[in-house]
N, C-alpha and C positions, 0 to 999 in steps of 0.2 A: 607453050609457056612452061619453063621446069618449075614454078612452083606448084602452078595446078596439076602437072603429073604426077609429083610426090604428092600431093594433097589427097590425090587418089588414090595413091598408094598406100597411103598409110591410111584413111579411111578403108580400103578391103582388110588392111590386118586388121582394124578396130573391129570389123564385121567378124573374120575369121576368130579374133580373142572373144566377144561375144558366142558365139557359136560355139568353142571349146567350152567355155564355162559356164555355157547350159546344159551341157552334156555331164559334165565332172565337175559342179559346183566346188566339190571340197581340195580341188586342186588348181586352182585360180591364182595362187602365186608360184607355181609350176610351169603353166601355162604363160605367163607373163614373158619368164626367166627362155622357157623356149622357145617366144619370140621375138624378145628382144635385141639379138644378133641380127635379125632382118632388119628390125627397125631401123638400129642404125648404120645399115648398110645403106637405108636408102636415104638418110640423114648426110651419110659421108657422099654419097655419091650426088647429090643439090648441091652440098657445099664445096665439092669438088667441080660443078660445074659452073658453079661462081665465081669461083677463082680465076678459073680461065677464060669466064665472061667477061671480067674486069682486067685482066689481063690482055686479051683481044682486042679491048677495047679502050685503053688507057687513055685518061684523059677527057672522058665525056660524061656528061652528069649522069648518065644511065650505067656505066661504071660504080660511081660513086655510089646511086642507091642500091646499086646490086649489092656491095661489099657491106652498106649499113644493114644488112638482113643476117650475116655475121654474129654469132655469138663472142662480146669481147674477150670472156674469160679463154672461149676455146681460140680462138683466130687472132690473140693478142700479137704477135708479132707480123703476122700477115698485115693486118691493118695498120698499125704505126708504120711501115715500110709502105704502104696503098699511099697515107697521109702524104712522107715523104714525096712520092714522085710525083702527086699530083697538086701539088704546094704553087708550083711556077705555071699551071695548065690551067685549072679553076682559078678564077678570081673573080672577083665582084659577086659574090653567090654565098648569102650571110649564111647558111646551113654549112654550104662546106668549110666556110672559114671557122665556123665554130667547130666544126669537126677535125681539122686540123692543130688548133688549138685543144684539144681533149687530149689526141691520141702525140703532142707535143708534153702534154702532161701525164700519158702514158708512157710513155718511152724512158721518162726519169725511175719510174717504178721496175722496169723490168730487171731480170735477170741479167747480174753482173754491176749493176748499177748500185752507187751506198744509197743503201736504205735512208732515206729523210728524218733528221730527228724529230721528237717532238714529245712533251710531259704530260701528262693525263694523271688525273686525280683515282684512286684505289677504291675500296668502297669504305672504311676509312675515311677519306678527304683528303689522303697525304698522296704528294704528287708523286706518280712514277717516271721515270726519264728512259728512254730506249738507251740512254749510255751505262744505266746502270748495267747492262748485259754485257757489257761490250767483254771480247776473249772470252764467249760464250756463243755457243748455237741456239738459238731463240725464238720458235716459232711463236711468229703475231701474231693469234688467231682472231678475226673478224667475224661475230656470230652475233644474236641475240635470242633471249627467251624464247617469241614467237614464232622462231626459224627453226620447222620442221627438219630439215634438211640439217640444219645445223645440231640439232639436238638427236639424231638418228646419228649423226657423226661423231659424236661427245665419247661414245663409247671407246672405240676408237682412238680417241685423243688422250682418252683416260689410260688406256693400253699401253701405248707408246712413251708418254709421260714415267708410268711406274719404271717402264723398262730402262728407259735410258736419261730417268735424271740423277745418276751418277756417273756420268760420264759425257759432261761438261754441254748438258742441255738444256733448255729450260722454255717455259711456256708462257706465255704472254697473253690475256685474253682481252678483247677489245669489245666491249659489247656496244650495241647501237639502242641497246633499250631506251625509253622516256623514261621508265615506271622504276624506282628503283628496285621497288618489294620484289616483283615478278623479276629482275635480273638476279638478288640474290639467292629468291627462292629454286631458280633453276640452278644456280653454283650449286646451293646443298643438295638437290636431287641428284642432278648428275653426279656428284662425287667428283669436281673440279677443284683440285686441290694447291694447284698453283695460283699464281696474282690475278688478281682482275681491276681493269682499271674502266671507267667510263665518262664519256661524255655528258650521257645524256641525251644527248638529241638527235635521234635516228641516222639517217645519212648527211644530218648536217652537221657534223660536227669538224670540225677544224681537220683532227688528223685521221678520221674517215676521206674527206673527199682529196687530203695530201698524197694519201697512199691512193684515189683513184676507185672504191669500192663502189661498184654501181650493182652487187647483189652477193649477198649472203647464205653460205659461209666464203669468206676470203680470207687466205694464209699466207701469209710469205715466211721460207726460212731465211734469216739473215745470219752468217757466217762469223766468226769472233773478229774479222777486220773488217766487221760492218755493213760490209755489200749482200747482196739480196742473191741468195744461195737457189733457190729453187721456190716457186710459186702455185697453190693450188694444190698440194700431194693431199691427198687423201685415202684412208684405208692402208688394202697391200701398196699401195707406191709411195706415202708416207714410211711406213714400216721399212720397206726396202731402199731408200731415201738414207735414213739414217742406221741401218745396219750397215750401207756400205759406207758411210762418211763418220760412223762414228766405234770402228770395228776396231 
């Protein structure tokens, strides 16, 4: 079974990272950073052998749950093209039809595809519209308060922002908070100085589940004629992202 051999695998590195960082306590994010190349080597190499599990075997429900073990952010086109071919092969089987139907409302979001319009109120209350952007580069960014991940990344956002909003760019933040207070208290910590517009209502909000976000942070750049330019950069491949499309 390839998951229980990665299972074990990456249980002996949890051992081995243990083991270093009882030795070198004060160098535990050292240690991390030197194993992490393994990790996901063995991360690439399960999900390399899914692929070809599901490929091998096209068309069989055991197929289908291999490929739902898939992360959608990293495997996003692998899977809307899996949906595809097994659209006319699966039927009568309410999992995959709703699967089918998800990664049919993935496929609109992808790369190359116009971005979906839609208004969202500022923190203000005044509506913002994705067309105000338009003949602009305008990353969406998908984040909230409570998202580590997103808020380890804000720096970052903050970076690129100063760098290149004169030169026809601009930033979009979409948060998924409930709380107001705690969404605007994080704009002013972080030093988020572009628009923010929100819902309100976690991943239920209208132009959260339009764009397809099923976890946090999610960005898309949309291009000045509106199409979805690149999806997910973050850090150096943001930064390098738009040095070369905005040079």
């Amino acid at each position: 079974n390839l998951r229980n051999v990665y299972a074990k695998q990456v249980e002996n590195l949890q051992k081995d990272f243990e083991a270093k960082v009882a030795q070198q306590p004060s160098n535990r994010a050292a240690i991390l950073e030197q194993l992490k190349p393994q990790y996901e080597s063995y991360t690439n190499q399960l999900n390399g052998s899914i692929l070809k599990f599901a490929k091998d075997n096209k068309g069989t429900l055991a197929s289908f749950y291999a490929m739902n073990t898939l992360s959608p952010q990293e495997y996003e086109a692998e899977l809307v093209k899996f949906a595809e071919d097994i659209k006319e092969e699966i039927k009568g089987n309410a999992t995959v039809d709703t699967f089918i139907k998800q990664m049919a409302l993935l496929k609109s979001v992808q790369v190359g595809q116009v971005a979906p319009a839609f208004t969202v109120n500022n923190i203000d209350g005044k509506p913002v519209n994705l067309a105000d952007y338009k003949g602009k580069y305008v990353l969406v960014d998908f984040w909230a308060s409570w998202c580590q991940p997103c808020r380890q990344e804000n720096p970052n956002v903050v970076k690129v922002y100063n760098q290149y909003k004169t030169k026809n760019f601009d930033i979009l933040g979409i948060s998924l908070d409930t709380d107001k207070t705690a969404w605007l208290n994080a704009i002013k910590a972080d030093g988020l100085t572009w628009t923010h517009v929100s819902e309100l209502k976690d991943f239920n909000g209208e132009t959260v589940r339009k764009y397809q976000v099923q976890a946090i942070p999610t960005s898309y750049i949309i291009a000045p004629d509106g199409k979805i330019a690149a999806k997910n950069l973050r850090g150096n491949g943001l930064e390098a992202f738009l040095a070369k499309t905005l040079r």
